[in-house]
TIDREN-87398 format. One record per residue (C-alpha): residue number from 1; x, y, z. Coordinates in steps of 0.001 Angstrom, whole numbers, plus 500000, padded with zeros to 6 digits. Last residue first. Example, Ala and Ser with C-alpha at 12.3 -4.5 7.8 and 13.67 -1.06 7.14 Angstrom:
2
<bavex num="2" u="513670" v="498940" w="507140"/>
<bavex num="1" u="512300" v="495500" w="507800"/>
END
This chain:
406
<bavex num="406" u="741430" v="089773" w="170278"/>
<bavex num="405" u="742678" v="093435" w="171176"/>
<bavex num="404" u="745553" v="094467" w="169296"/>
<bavex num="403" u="743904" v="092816" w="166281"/>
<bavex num="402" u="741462" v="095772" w="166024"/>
<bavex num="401" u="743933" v="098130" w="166461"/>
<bavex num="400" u="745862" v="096570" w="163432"/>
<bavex num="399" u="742543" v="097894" w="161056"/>
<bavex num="398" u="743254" v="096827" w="157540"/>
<bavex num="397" u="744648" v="093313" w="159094"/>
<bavex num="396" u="741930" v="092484" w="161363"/>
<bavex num="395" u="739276" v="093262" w="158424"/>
<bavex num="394" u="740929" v="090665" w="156424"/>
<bavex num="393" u="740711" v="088328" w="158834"/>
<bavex num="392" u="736902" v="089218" w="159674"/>
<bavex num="391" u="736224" v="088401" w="156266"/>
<bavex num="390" u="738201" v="085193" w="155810"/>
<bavex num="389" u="736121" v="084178" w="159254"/>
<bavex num="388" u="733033" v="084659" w="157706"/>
<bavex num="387" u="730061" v="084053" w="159990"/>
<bavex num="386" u="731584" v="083014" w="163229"/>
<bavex num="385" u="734477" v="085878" w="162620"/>
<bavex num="384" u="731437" v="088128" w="162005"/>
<bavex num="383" u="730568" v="087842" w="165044"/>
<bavex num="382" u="733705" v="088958" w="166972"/>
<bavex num="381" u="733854" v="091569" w="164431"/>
<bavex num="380" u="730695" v="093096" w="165387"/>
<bavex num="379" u="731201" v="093253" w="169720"/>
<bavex num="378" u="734745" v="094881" w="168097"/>
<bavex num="377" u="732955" v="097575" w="165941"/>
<bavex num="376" u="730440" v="098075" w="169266"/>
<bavex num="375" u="733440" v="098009" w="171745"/>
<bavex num="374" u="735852" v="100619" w="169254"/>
<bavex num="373" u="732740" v="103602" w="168662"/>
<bavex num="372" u="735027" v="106193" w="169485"/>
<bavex num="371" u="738077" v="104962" w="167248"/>
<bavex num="370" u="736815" v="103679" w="164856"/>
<bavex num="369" u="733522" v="104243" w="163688"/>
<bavex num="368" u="733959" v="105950" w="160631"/>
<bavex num="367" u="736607" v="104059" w="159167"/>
<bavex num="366" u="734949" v="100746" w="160449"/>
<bavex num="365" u="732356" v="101496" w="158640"/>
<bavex num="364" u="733932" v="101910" w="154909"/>
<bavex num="363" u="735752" v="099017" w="155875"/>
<bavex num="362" u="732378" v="096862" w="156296"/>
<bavex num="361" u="730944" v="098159" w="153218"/>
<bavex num="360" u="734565" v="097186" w="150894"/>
<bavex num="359" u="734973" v="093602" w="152701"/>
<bavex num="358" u="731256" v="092571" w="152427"/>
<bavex num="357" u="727455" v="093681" w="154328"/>
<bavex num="356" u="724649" v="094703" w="152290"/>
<bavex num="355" u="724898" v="092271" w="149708"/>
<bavex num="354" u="722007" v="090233" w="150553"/>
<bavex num="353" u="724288" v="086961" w="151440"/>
<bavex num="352" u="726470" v="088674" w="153753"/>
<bavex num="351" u="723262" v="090668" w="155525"/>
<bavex num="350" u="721887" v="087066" w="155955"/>
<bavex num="349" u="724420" v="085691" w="157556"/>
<bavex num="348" u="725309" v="088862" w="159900"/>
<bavex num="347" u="721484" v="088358" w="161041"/>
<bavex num="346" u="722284" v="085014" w="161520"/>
<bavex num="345" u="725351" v="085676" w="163603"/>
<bavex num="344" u="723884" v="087752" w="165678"/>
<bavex num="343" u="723909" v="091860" w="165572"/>
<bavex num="342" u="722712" v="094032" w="168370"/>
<bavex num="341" u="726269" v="095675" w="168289"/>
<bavex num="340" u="726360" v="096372" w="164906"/>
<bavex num="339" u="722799" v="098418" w="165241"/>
<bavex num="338" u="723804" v="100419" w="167717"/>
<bavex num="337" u="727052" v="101276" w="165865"/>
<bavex num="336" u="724998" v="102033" w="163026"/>
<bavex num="335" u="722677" v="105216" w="164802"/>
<bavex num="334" u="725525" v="106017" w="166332"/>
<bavex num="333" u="727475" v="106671" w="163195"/>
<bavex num="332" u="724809" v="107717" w="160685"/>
<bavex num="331" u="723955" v="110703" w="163995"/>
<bavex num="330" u="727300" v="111951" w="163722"/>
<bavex num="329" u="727827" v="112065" w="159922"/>
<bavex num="328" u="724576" v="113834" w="159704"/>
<bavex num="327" u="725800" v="116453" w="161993"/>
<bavex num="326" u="729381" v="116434" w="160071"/>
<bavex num="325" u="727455" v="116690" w="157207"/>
<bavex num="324" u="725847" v="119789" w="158622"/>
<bavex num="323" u="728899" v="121668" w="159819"/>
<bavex num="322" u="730848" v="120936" w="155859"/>
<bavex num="321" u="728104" v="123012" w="154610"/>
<bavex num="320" u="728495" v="124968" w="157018"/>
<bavex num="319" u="732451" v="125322" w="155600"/>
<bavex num="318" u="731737" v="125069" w="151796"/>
<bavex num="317" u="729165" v="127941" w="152350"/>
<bavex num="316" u="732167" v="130178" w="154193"/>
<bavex num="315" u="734382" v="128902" w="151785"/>
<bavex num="314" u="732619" v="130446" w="148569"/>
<bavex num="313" u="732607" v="134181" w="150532"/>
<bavex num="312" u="736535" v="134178" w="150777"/>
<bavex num="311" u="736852" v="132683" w="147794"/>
<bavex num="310" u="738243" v="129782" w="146576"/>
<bavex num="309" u="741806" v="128546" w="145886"/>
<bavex num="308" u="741834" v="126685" w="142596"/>
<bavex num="307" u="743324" v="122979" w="142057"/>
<bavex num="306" u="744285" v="121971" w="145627"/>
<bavex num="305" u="740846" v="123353" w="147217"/>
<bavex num="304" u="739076" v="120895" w="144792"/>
<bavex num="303" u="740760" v="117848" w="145411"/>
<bavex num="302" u="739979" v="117962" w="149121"/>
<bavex num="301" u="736343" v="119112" w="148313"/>
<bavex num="300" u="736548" v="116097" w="145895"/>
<bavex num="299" u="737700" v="113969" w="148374"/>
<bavex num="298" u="734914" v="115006" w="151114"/>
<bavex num="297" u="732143" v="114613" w="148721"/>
<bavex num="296" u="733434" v="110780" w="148098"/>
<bavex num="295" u="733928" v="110189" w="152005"/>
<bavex num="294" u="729973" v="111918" w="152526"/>
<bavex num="293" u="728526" v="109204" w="149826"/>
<bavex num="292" u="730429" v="105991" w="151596"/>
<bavex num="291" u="728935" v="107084" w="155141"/>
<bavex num="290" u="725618" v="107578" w="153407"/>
<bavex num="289" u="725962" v="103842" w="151479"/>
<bavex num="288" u="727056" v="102911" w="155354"/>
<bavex num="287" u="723762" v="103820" w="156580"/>
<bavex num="286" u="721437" v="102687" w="153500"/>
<bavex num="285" u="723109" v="098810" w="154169"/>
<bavex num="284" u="721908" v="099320" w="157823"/>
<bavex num="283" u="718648" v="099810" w="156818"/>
<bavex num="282" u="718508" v="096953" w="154477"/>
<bavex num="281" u="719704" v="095102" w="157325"/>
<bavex num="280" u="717834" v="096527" w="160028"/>
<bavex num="279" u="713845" v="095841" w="158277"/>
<bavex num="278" u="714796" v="092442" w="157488"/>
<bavex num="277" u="715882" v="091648" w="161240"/>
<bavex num="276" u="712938" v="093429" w="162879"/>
<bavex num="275" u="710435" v="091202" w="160384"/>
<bavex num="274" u="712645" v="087619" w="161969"/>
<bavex num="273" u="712217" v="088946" w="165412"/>
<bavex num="272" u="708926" v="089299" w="164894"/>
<bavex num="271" u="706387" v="092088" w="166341"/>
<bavex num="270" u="708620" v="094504" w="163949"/>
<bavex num="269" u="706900" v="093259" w="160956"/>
<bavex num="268" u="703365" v="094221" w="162192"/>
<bavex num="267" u="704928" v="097690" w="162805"/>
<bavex num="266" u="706060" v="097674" w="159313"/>
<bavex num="265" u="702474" v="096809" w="158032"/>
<bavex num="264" u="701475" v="099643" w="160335"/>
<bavex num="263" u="703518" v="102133" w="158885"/>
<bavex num="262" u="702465" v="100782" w="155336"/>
<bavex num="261" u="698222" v="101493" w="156263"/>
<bavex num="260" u="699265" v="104432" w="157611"/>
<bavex num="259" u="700784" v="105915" w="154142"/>
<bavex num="258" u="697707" v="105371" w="152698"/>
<bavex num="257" u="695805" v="107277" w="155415"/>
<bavex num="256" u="698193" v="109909" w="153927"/>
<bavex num="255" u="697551" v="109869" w="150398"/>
<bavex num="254" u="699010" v="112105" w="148203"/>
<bavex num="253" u="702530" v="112785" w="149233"/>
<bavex num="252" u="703333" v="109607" w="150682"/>
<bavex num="251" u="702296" v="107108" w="148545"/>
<bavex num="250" u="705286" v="106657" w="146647"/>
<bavex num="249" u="707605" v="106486" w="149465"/>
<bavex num="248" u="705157" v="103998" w="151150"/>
<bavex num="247" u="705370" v="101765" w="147681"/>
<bavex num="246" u="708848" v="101699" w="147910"/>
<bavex num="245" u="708976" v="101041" w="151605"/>
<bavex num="244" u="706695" v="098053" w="151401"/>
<bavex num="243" u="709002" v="096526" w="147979"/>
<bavex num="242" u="712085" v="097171" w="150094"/>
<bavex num="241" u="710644" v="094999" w="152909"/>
<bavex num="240" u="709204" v="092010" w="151084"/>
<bavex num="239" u="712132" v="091114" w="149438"/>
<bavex num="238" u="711592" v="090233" w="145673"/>
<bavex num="237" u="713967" v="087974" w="143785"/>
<bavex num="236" u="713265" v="089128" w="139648"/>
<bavex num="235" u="710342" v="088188" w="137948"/>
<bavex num="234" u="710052" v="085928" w="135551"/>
<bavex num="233" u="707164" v="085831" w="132825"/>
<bavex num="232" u="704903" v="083058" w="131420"/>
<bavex num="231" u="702731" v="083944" w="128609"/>
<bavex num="230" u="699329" v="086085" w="129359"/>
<bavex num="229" u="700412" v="088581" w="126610"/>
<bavex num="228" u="700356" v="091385" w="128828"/>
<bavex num="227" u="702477" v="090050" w="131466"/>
<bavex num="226" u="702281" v="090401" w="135258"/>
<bavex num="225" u="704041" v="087514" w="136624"/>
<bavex num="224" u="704367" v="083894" w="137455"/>
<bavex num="223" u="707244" v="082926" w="139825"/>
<bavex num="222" u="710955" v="082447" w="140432"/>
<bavex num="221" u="711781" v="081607" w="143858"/>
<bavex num="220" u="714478" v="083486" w="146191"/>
<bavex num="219" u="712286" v="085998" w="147920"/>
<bavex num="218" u="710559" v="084364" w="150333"/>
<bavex num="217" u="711884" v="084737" w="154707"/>
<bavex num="216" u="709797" v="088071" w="155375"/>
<bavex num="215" u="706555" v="086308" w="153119"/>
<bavex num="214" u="706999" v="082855" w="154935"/>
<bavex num="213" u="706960" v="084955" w="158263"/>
<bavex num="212" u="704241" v="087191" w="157759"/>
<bavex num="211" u="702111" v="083650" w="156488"/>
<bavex num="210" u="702870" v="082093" w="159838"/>
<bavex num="209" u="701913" v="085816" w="161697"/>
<bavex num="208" u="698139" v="084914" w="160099"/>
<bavex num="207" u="695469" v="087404" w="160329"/>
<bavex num="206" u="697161" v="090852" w="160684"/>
<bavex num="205" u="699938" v="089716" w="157935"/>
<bavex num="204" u="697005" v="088803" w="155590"/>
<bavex num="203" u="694872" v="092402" w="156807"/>
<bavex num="202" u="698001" v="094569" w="156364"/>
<bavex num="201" u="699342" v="092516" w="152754"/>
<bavex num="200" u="695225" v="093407" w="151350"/>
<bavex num="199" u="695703" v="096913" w="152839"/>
<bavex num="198" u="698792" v="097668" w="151165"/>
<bavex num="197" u="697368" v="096419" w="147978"/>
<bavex num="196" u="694200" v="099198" w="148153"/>
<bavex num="195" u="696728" v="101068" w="149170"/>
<bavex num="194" u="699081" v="101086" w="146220"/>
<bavex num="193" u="696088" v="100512" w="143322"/>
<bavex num="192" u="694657" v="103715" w="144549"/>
<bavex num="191" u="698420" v="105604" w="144232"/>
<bavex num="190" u="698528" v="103843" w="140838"/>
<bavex num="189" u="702469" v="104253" w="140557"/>
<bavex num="188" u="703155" v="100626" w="140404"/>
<bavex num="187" u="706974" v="099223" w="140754"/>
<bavex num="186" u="707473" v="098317" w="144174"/>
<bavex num="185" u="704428" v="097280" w="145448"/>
<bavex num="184" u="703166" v="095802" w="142643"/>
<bavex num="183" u="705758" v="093527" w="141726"/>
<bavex num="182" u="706078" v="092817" w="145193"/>
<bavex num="181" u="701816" v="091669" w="145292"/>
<bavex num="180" u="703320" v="090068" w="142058"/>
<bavex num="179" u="705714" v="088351" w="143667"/>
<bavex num="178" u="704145" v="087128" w="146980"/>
<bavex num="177" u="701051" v="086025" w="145170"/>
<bavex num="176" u="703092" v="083545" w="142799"/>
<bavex num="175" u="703330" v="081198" w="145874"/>
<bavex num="174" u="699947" v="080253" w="146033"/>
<bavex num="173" u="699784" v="077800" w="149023"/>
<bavex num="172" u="699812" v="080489" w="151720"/>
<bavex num="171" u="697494" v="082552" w="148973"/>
<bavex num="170" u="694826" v="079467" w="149388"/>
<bavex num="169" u="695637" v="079348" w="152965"/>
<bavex num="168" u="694643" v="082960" w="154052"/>
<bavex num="167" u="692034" v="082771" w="151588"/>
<bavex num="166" u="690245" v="079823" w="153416"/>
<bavex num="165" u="691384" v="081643" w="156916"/>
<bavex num="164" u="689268" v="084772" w="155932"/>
<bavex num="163" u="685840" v="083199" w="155014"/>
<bavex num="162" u="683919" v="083149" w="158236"/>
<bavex num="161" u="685779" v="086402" w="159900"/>
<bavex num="160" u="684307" v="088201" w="156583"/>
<bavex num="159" u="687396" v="090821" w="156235"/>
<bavex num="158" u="689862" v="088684" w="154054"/>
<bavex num="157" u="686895" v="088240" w="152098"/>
<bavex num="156" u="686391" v="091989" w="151096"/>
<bavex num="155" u="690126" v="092712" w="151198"/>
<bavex num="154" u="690540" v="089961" w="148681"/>
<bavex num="153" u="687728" v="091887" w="146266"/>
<bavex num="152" u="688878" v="095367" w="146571"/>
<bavex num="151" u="692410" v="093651" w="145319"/>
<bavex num="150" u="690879" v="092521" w="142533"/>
<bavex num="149" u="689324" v="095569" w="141762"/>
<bavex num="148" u="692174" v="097136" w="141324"/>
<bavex num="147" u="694676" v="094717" w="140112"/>
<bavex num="146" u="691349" v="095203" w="137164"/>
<bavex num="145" u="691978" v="098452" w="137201"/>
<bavex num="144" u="695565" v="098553" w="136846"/>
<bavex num="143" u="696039" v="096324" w="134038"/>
<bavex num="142" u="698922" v="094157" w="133649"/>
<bavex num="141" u="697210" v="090978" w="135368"/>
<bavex num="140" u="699314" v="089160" w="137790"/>
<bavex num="139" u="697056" v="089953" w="140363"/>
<bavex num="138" u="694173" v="088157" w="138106"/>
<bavex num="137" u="695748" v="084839" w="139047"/>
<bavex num="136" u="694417" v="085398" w="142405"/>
<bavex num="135" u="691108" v="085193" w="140895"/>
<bavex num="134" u="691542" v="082128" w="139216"/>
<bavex num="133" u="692190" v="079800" w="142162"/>
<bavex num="132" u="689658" v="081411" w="144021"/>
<bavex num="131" u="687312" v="080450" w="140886"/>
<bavex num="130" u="688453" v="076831" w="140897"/>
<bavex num="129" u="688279" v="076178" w="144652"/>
<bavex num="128" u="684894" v="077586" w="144848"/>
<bavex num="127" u="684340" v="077952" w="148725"/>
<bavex num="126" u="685174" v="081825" w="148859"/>
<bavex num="125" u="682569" v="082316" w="146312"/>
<bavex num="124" u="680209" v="080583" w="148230"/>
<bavex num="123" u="681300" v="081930" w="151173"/>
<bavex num="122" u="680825" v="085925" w="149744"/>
<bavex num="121" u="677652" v="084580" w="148615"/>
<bavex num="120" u="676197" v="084224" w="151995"/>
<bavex num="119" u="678316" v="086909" w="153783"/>
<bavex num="118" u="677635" v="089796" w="150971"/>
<bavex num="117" u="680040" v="092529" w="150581"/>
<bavex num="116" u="681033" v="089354" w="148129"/>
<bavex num="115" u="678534" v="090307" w="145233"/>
<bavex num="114" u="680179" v="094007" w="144980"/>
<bavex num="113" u="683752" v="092593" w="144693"/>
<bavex num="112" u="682211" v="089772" w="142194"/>
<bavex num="111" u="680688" v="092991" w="140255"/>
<bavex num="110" u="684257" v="094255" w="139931"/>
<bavex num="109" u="685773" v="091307" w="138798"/>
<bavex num="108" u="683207" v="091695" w="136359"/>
<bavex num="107" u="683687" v="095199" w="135291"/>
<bavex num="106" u="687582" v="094952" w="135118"/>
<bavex num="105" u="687464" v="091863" w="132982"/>
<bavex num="104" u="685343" v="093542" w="130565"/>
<bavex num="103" u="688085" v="096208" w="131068"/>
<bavex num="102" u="690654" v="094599" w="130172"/>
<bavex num="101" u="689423" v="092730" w="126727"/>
<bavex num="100" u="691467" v="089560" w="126311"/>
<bavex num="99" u="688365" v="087416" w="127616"/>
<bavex num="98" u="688488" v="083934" w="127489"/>
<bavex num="97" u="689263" v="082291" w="130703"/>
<bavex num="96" u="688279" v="085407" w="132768"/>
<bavex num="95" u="685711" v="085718" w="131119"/>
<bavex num="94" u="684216" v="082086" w="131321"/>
<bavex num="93" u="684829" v="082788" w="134981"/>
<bavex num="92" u="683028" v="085609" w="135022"/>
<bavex num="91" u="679872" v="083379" w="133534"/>
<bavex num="90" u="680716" v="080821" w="136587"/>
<bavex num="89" u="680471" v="083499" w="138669"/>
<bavex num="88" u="676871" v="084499" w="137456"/>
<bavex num="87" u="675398" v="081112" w="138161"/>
<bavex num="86" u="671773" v="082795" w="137688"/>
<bavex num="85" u="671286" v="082221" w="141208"/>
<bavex num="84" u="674311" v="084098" w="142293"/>
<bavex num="83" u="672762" v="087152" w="139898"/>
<bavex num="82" u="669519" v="087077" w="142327"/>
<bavex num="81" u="671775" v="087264" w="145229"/>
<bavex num="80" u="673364" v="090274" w="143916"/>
<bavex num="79" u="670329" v="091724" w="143002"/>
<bavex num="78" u="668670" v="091224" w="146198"/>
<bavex num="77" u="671560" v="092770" w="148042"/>
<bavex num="76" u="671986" v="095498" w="146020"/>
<bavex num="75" u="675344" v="096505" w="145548"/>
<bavex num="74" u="674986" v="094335" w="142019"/>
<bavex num="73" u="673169" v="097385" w="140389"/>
<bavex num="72" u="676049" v="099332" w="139724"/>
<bavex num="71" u="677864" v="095996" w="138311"/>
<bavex num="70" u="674584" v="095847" w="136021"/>
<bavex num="69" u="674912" v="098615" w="134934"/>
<bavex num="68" u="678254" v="098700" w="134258"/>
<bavex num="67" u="677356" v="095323" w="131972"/>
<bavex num="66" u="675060" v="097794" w="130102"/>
<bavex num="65" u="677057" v="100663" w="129125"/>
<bavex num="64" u="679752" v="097956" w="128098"/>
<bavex num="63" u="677623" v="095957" w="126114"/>
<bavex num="62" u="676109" v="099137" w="124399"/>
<bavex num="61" u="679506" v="101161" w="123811"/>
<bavex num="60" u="681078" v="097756" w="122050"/>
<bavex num="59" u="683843" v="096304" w="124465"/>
<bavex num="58" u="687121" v="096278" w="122937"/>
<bavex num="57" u="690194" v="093464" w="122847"/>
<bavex num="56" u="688048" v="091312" w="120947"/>
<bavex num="55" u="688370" v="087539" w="120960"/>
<bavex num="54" u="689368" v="084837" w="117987"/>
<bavex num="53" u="693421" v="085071" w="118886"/>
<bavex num="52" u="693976" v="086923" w="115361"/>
<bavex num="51" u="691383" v="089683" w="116756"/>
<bavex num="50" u="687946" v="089597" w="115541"/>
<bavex num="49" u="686043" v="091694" w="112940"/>
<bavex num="48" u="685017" v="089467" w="110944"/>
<bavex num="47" u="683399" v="087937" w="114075"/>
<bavex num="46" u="683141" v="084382" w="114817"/>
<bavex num="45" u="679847" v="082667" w="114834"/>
<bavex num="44" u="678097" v="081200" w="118159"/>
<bavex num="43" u="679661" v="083288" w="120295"/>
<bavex num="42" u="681303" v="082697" w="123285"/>
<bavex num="41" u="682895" v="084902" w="125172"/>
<bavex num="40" u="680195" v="087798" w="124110"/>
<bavex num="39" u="677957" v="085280" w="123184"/>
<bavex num="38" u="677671" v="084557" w="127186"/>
<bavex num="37" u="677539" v="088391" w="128277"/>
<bavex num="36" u="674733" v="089235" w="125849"/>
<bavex num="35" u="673299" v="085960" w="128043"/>
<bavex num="34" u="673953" v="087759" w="130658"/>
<bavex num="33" u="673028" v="091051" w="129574"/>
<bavex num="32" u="669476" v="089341" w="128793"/>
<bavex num="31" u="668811" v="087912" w="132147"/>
<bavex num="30" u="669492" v="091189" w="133877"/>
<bavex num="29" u="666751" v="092650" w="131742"/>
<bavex num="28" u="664009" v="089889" w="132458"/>
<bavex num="27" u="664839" v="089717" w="135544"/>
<bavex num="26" u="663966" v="093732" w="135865"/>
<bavex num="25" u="664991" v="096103" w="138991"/>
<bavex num="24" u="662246" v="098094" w="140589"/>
<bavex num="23" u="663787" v="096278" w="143762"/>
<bavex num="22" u="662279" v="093787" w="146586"/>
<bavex num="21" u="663147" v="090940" w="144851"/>
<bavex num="20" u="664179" v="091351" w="141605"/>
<bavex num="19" u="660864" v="092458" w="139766"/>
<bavex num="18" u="659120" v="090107" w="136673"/>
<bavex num="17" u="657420" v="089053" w="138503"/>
<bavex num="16" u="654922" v="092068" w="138738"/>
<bavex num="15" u="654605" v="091679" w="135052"/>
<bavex num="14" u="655785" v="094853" w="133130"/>
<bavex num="13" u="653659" v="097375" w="132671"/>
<bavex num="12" u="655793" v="099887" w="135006"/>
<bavex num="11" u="658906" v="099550" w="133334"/>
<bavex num="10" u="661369" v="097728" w="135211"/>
<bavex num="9" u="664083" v="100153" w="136202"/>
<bavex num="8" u="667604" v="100203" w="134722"/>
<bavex num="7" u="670894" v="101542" w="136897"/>
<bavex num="6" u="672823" v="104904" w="136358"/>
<bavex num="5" u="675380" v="104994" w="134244"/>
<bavex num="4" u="678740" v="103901" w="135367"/>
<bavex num="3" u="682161" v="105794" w="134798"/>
<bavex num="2" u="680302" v="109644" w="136640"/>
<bavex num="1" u="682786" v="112246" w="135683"/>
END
């Protein structure tokens, strides 16, 4: 189904003037939705029919038929410049300001997105502090489309070469950006919304590695987000990694070239030692939660055989299934006693501090590992003992081989 009808034409006994540059399209028509637009936000006499704040929540069918024709007809060059004339941004911004109807805001974020394909008036409206300011508000918004179309937008300046490094810095200095792009990441399940974001984070990590490393390193302010009411709300302490492999996993399945755009945000990470480091933690916490998982189903198969004895059929499953943990088992074990041995003591700092790494997690490795993988769990312990020495005591004194050897 077609959202936006399809755009007006001057009538043909209209003044010749009266066109938009070299279009069929009418001043005199685009001049009256604005001002519709204007006493929309503004009007002169409030409504009976207005919401408690003093501003509708709903667009009336004409308004809104019109105003999406008009962001139709803003892919047009001519109109679009024509509409920049007319100090159309600083309308949107009244909108933005006033509006508490969604998908007004939708439309004209929407239009700005079309308006900015443009390189002249994509660096004016790069080159308004104010309305920059207020358009990366709009990614804490709570509705979809509008994160949308906002995000179309970014991507749009991010891309003109001449523009890119102003938006680079404004989001630099923006810290509520980071949290709701997270927010987004990890909690939307607008499969459009997800890429479209993913490709905003691929373009700002592409452009500026400084900005890729304040992002890998953030996570422990507080900031502005997404909240229906427009009051302040606090979000919890994003990582930047988690929230990327969330949104990959939900992306996955129905959008492919989506799922490219994450793989090579990760590969970005990885060109850093700091993005390699928050990619192995979390990694290596999901390796020992495995190894903790396959010690609980091996107690209550141990339980179980002592309370009934099974049949002859029954153990045959129990026993391949028993083959293919011990596979997985396998692989969980090299694939972590690799990782262990490439550890430094910042990394082991930092994996202390997220949780992933403590007395019960690093047991439940050392159980595994020991005895074939002794020189990486001993390489490990020598740097945790720089980290945590308490720790690394303790460890000593559940494993006496260990001790043996220092």
């Amino acid at each position: 189904m077609d959202r936006n009808p399809s755009p007006p034409c001057s009538d043909a006994e209209e003044e010749e003037g009266d066109a938009v540059g070299n279009t069929v399209y009418s001043k005199h028509w685009l001049f009256s939705v604005l001002t519709r637009l204007i006493e929309v936000i503004a009007p002169a006499e409030p409504e009976p029919a207005a919401s408690p704040e003093g501003a509708r929540t709903e667009l009336d069918e004409e308004m809104e038929n019109d105003i999406c024709k008009v962001w139709d007809m803003s892919m047009d060059e001519d109109v679009a410049l024509f509409l920049q004339e007319f100090n159309a941004p600083d309308i949107f911004m009244g909108v933005f300001a006033k509006s508490k109807c969604p998908r007004l805001t939708e439309i004209c974020v929407g239009i700005l997105g079309n308006m900015a394909c443009f390189q002249d008036i994509c660096m004016s409206i790069s080159k308004d502090e104010n309305l920059g300011q207020v358009l990366l508000q709009r990614l804490c918004d709570s509705d979809s489309p509008t994160l949308l179309e906002t995000s179309r937008l970014l991507l749009t300046c991010l891309s003109q070469p001449e523009v890119a490094n102003v938006w680079v810095e404004r989001i630099r200095e923006n810290p509520s950006v980071y949290d709701c792009v997270c927010f987004i990441m990890s909690s939307s399940t607008n499969v459009d919304l997800l890429v479209k974001v993913g490709e905003v984070v691929d373009k700002l990590f592409d452009l500026d590695e400084e900005l890729m490393l304040n992002w890998i390193k953030n996570g422990t302010c507080h900031s502005v987000g997404p909240s229906v009411d427009d009051s302040p709300e606090e979000l919890p302490d994003f990582k930047i990694v988690p929230c990327i492999l969330e949104a990959a996993k939900q992306v996955r399945s129905d959008n492919p070239e989506g799922l490219d755009v994450y793989m090579h945000i990760l590969q970005l990470l990885t060109t850093v030692d700091e993005g390699i480091q928050a990619i192995d933690m979390p990694l290596i916490g999901s390796l020992i939660r495995i190894l903790q998982y396959m010690e609980g189903c091996g107690k209550r198969a141990v339980e179980n055989s002592k309370e009934s004895e099974q049949e002859e059929t029954e153990r045959t499953d129990v026993n391949e299934e028993d083959f293919h943990l011990k596979i997985l088992k396998d692989i969980c074990c090299e694939l972590l006693s690799n990782m262990l041995q490439e550890l430094t003591k910042e990394n082991t700092l930092e994996g202390l501090h997220q949780g992933h790494l403590n007395e019960q997690t690093c047991s439940c490795a050392f159980q595994n590992l020991l005895p074939l993988y002794f020189a990486s769990v001993e390489s490990f312990l020598e740097v945790l003992r720089e980290a945590d020495q308490t720790l690394a005591d303790n460890l000593e004194k559940r494993f006496p081989s260990l001790k043996v050897h220092t």
